[in-house]
C-alpha positions as CSV (number, residue, x, y, z in Angstrom):
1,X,103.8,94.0,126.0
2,X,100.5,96.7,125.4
3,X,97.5,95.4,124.4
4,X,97.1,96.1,120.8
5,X,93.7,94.1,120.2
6,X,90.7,96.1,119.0
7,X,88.3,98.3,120.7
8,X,85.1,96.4,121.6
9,X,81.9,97.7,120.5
10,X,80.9,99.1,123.6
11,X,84.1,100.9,123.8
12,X,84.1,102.7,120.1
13,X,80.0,103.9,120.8
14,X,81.5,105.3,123.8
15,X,84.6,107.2,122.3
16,X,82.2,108.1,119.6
17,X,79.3,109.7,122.4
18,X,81.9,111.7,124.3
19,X,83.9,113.1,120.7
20,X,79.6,114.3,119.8
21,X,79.5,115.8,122.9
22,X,82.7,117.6,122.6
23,X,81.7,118.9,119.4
24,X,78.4,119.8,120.6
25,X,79.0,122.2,123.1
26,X,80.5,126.1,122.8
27,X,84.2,125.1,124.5
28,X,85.7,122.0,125.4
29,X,85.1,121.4,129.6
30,X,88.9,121.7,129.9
31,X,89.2,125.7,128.6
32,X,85.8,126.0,130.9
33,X,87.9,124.0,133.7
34,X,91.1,125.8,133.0
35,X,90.2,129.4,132.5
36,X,86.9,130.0,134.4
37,X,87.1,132.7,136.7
38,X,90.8,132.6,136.8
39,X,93.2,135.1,134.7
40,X,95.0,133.2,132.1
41,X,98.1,134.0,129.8
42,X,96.9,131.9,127.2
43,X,93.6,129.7,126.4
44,X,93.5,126.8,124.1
45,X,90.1,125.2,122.8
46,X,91.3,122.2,124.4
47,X,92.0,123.3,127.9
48,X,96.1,122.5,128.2
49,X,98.5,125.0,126.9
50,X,101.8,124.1,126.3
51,X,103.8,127.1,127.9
52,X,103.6,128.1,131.2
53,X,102.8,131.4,132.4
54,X,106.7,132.2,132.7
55,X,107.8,131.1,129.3
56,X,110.4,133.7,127.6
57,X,110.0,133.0,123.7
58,X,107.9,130.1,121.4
59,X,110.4,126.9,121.2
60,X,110.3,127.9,116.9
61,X,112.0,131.1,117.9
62,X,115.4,132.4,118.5
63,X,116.0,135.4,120.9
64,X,119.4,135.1,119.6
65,X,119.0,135.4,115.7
66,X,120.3,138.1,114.2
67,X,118.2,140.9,112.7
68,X,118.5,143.5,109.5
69,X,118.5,142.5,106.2
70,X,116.0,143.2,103.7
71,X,113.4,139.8,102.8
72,X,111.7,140.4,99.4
73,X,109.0,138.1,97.0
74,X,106.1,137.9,95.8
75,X,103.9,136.6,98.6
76,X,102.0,133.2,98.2
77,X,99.0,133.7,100.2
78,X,97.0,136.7,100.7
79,X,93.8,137.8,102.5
80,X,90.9,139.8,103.0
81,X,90.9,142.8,100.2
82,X,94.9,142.0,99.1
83,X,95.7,141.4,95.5
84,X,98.7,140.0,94.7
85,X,99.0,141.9,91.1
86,X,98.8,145.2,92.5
87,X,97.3,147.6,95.2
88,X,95.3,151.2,95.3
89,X,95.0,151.5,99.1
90,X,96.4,150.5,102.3
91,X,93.1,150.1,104.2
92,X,93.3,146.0,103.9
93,X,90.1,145.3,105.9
94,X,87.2,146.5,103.9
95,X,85.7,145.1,100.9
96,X,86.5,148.0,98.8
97,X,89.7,148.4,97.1
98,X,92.8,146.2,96.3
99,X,95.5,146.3,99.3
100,X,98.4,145.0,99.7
101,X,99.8,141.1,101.1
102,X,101.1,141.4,104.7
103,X,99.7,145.0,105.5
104,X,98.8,142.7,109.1
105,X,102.2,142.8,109.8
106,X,101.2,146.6,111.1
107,X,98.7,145.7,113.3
108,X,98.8,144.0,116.6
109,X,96.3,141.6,118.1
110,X,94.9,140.9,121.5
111,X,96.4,137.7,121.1
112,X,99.1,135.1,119.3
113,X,98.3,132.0,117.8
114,X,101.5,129.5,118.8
115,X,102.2,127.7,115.8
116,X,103.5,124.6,117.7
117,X,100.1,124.0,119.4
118,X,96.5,122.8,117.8
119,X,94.6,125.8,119.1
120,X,96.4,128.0,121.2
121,X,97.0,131.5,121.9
122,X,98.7,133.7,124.2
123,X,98.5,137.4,125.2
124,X,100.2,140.1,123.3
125,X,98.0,143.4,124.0
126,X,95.9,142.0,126.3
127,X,98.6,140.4,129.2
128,X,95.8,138.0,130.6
129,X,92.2,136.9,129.5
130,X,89.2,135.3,132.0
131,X,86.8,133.0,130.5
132,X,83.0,132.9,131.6
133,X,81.8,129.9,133.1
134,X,79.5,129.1,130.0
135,X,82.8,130.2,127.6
136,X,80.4,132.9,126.1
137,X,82.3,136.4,127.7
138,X,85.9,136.7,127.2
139,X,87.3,139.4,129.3
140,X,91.1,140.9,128.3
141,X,93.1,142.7,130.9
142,X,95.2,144.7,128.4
143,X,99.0,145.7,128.6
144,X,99.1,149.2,130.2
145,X,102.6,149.7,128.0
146,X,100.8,148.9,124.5
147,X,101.4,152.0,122.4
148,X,100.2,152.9,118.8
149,X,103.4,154.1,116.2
150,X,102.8,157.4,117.5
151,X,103.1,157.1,120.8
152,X,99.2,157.3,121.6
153,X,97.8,154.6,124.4
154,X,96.5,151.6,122.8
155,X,93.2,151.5,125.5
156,X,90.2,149.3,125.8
157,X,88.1,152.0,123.9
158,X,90.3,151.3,121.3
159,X,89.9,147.4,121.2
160,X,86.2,147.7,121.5
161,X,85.8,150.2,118.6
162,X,88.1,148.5,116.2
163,X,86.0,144.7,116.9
164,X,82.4,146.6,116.5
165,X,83.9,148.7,113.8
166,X,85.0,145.6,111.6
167,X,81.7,144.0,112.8
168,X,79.5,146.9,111.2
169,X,82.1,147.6,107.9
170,X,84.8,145.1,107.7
171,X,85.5,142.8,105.1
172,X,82.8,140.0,104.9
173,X,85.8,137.5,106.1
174,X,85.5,139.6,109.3
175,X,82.2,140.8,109.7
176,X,80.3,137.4,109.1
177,X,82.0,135.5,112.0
178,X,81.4,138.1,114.3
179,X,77.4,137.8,113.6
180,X,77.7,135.8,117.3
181,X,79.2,138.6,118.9
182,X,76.5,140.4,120.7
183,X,78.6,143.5,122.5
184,X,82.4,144.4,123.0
185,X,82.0,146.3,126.8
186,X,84.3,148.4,127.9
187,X,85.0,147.8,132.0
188,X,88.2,150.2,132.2
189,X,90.8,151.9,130.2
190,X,92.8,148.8,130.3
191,X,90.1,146.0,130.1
192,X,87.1,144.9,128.4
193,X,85.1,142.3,127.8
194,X,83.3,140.3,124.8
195,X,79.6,138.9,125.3
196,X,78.9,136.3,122.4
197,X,75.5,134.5,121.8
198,X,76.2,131.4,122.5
199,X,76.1,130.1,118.9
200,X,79.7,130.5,117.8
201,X,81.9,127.9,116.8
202,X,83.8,126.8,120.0
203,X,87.3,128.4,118.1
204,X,85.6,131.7,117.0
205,X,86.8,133.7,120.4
206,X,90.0,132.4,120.2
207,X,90.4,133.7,116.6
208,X,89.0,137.9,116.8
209,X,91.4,137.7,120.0
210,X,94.2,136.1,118.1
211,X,93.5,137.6,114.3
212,X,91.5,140.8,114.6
213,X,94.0,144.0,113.8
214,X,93.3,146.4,116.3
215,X,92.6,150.1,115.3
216,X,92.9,153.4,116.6
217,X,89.5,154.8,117.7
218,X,91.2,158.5,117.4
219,X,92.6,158.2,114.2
220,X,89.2,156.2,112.0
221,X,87.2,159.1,113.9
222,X,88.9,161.3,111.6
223,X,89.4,159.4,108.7
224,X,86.2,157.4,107.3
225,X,87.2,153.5,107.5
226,X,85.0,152.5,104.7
227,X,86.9,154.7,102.0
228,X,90.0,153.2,99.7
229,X,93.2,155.4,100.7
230,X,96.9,155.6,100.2
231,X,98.0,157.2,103.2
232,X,99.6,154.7,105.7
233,X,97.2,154.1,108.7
234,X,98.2,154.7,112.3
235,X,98.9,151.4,114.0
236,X,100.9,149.6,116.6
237,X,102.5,146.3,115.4
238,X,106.1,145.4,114.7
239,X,105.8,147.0,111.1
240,X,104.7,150.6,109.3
241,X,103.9,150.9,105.6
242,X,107.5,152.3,104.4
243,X,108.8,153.0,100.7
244,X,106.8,151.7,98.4
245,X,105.2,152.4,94.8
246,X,102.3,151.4,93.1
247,X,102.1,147.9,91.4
248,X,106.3,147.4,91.3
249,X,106.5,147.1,95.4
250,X,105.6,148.1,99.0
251,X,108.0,147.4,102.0
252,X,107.1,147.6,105.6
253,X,109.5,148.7,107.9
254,X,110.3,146.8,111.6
255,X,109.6,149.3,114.6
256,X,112.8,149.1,116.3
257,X,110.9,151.1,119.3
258,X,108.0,148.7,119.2
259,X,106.7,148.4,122.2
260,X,106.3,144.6,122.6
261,X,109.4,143.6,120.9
262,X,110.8,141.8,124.0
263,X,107.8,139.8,125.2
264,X,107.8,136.0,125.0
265,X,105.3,136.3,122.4
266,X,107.9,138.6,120.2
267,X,111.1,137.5,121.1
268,X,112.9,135.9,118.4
269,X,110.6,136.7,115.6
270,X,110.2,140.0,113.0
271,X,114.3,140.3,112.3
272,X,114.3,141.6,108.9
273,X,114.7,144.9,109.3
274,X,112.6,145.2,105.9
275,X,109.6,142.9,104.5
276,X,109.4,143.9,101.2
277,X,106.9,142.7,98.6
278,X,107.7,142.8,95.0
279,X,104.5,142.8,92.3
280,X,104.4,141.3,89.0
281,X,102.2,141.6,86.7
């Protein structure tokens, strides 16, 4: 039969010394031991990942389930500049203005969080990621396929603008955690690389790769990104701003094109054809 007695004192002071350490330092030494200098498909705060580099879909999704349908109601949760109530713009990542819940759903990421791990993600734009031997510069080797909704590249330049972007104008839920972020760097069209300070929390990198929308550098060159507006931005995830009208409902339409709808991050998940949310005042 197991042991069950109690830890000794000597044993808890030492559980307790090495959890301190842990805590105290940027990364755990298994994402340092696991990603440095290597390319990985997916990097975890705590070093293991739970799928391997070959894995086809998240185990909480079904390639198989059908898709269509409209989903509507009124969201619970909302973030950023969203307001439940109603909405005057579609620019959801400034301070300014009142947008509406899920306009995310429009954007793609570098990264996925898997929602079956503690602290895991997993490449969507960027297909692998390399972790500096002191867990302070995160370099993405992007997806050379990754396309905006109209058909534009989705580049490096395009990475690094939107992260420095939301850095200099975002909403304060995204511009205060990136005070630790000293540069995004573009090193090619298809990769770059993010230099942080050194004092961000250990999960910090893991969320701008995994939560941070990516914008078009073309498109907020032309339109100013700190101004409230209706119009529908350009973007790239599995949903576009679709019917909608102010303070009843907005619905966003699924991409059937979209150009990471069969990778293992994808697969199985968005299959309502619409997402609609209803408002109710």
């Amino acid at each position: 039969m197991r042991n069950l007695r109690s830890p000794s004192r000597r044993q808890v002071l030492k559980l307790s010394g090495a959890a301190a350490l842990a805590s105290a330092v940027p990364f755990g030494p298994g994402l340092r031991v696991a990603a440095a200098g290597s390319a990985m498909h997916g990097v975890s705060v705590f070093g293991d990942l739970k799928y391997p580099p070959d894995f086809t879909h998240f185990e909480y999704a079904n390639p198989e389930a059908p898709k269509g349908g409209t989903f509507s109601f009124a969201p619970p949760s909302w973030g950023f500049n969203q307001n439940p109530q109603t909405y005057n713009t579609f620019n959801s990542f400034i301070l300014k203005g009142d947008a509406p819940p899920r306009m995310e759903l429009c954007f793609d990421t570098l990264m996925v969080r898997a929602w079956d791990e503690p602290d895991a993600v997993y490449g969507l734009v960027a297909e692998t990621v390399e972790v500096s031997e002191d867990g302070n510069t995160f370099t993405f080797n992007l997806r050379p396929e990754a396309r905006f909704h109209d058909g534009s590249k989705l580049t490096a330049e395009d990475v690094a603008f939107s992260i420095m972007l939301l850095k200099a104008d975002g909403h304060p839920m995204l511009s205060q955690p990136l005070s630790a972020l000293r540069d995004a760097e573009v090193l090619g069209e298809h990769r770059l690389a993010l230099h942080f300070d050194g004092t961000q929390a250990r999960q910090l990198p893991l969320e701008v790769a995994a939560g941070y929308p990516i914008l078009s550098k073309r498109y907020y060159t032309a339109y100013d990104f700190k101004q409230s507006t209706l119009t529908p931005p350009l973007s790239s995830g599995p949903y576009k701003v679709g019917n909608h009208a102010i303070g009843r409902f907005v619905e966003y339409h699924r991409i059937e094109n979209h150009w990471a709808k069969d990778l293992p991050v994808n697969a199985g998940r968005y299959n309502f054809k619409v997402i609609r949310v209803d408002f109710y005042r």
